[in-house]
N, C-alpha and C positions, 0 to 999 in steps of 0.2 A: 794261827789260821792256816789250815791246810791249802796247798796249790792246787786244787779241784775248787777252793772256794773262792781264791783270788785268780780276776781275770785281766789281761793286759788293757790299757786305756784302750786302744784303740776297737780290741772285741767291745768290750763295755762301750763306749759310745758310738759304733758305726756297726755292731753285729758283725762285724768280719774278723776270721780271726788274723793273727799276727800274718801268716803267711798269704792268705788274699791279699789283704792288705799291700805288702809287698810285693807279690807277684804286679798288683795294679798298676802302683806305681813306676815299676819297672816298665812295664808296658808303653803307660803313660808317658816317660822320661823319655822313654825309644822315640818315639813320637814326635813328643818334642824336640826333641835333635836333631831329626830326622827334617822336621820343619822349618828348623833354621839352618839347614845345612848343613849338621856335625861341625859345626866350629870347636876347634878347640879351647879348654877353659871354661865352657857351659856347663860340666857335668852336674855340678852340684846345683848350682841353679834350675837343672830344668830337672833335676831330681827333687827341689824343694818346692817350684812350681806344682810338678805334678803329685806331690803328695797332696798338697794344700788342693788341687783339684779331686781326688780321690776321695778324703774328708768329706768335704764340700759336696759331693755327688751320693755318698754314703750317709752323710747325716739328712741331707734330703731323700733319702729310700730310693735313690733312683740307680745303684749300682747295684748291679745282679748277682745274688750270693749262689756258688756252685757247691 
């Protein structure tokens, strides 16, 4: 199977590709830290949070593909 026909999970179930995707969440994560204060030790939490927001916002068609 050539890689023009194979697409990452996450293009294939949310249309964004790999790098929206990450850029969101990145976003997202900032956010979140941002919101609780930059505690330290959160990072990965509020980076697994906001994936799982990203998804979730994506599989509902409500996050905006540039």
């Amino acid at each position: 199977m050539s890689n023009k026909i194979k697409s990452s999970k996450a293009e294939t179930e949310t249309n964004l590709s790999e790098e929206q995707r990450r850029r969101y969440v990145e976003v997202a994560a900032y956010h979140l830290a941002e919101k609780g204060g930059f505690k330290c030790g959160c990072d990965l939490e509020n980076w697994l949070a906001a994936e799982a927001e990203i998804d979730q916002l994506a599989a509902e068609n409500s996050c905006p593909v540039t």
